[in-house]
C-alpha positions as a Python dict, from the first residue, in 0.01 Angstrom:
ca = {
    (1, 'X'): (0, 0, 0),
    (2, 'X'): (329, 236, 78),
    (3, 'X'): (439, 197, -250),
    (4, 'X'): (95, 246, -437),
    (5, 'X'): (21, 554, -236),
    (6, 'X'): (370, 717, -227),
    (7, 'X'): (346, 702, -644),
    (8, 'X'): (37, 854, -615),
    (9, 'X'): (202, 1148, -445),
    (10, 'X'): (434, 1176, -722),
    (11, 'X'): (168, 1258, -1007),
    (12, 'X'): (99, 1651, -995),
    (13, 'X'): (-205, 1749, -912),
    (14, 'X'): (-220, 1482, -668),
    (15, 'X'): (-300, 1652, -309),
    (16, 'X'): (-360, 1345, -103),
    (17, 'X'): (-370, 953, -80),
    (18, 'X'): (-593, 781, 228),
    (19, 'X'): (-636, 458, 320),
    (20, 'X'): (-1005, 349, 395),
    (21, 'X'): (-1200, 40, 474),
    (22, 'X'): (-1415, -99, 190),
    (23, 'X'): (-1372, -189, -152),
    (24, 'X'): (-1221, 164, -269),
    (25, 'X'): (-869, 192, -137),
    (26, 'X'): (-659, 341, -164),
    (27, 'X'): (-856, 733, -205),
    (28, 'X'): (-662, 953, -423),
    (29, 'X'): (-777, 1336, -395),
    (30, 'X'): (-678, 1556, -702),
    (31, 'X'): (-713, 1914, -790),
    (32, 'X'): (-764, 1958, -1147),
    (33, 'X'): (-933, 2231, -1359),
    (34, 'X'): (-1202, 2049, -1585),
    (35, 'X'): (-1260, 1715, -1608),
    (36, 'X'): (-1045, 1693, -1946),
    (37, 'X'): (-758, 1772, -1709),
    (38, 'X'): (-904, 1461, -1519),
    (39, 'X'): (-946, 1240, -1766),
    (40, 'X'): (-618, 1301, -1905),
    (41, 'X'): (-443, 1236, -1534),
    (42, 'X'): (-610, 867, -1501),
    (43, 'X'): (-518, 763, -1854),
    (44, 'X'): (-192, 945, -1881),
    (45, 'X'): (-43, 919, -1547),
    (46, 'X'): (-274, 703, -1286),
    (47, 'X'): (-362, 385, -1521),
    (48, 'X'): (38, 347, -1591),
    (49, 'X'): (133, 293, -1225),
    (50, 'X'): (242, -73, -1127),
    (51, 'X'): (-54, -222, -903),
    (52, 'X'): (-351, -9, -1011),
    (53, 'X'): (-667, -233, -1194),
    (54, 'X'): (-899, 30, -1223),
    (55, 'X'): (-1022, 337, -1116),
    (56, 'X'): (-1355, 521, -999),
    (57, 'X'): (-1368, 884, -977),
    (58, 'X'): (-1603, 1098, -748),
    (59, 'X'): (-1630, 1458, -771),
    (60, 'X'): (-1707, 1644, -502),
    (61, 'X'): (-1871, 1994, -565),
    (62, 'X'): (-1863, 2166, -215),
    (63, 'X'): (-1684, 2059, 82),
    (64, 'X'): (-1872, 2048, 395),
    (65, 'X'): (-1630, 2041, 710),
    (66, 'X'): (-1542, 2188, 1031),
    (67, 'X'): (-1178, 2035, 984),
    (68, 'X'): (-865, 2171, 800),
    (69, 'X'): (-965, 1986, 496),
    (70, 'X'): (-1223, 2242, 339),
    (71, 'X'): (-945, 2421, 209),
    (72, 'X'): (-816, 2113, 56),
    (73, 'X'): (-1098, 1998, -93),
    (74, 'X'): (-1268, 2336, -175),
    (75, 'X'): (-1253, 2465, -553),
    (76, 'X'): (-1423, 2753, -434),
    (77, 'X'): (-1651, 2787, -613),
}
């Protein structure tokens, strides 16, 4: 899982990895500007990495938190 997450890290863009429970892990959280950018980051960069079958993106459109990450997660929109 290290090495999976710590090439994660590597891709720009790339502003966190988290492990969770369930069948999604690890969670990759990206900043990108449209979803072309997106796209292009999976195919061009994510799907290469050693260990990686497939991905599933979410996009999250406001963050709700009390924590430091709203900032993170935020496009401020």
């Amino acid at each position: 899982m290290n090495k999976i997450a710590s090439s994660h890290l590597e891709i720009p863009g790339v502003t966190g990895v988290c492990s969770v429970a369930g069948v999604q892990d690890p969670v990759t959280i990206v900043r990108v500007t449209d979803s072309d950018a997106r796209a292009a980051m999976v195919r061009e960069k994510m799907l290469k990495l050693d260990g990686l079958r497939k991905t599933k993106s979410l996009i999250a459109f406001k963050a709700y938190s009390r924590h430091d990450l709203e900032p993170m997660l935020s496009l401020g929109a």
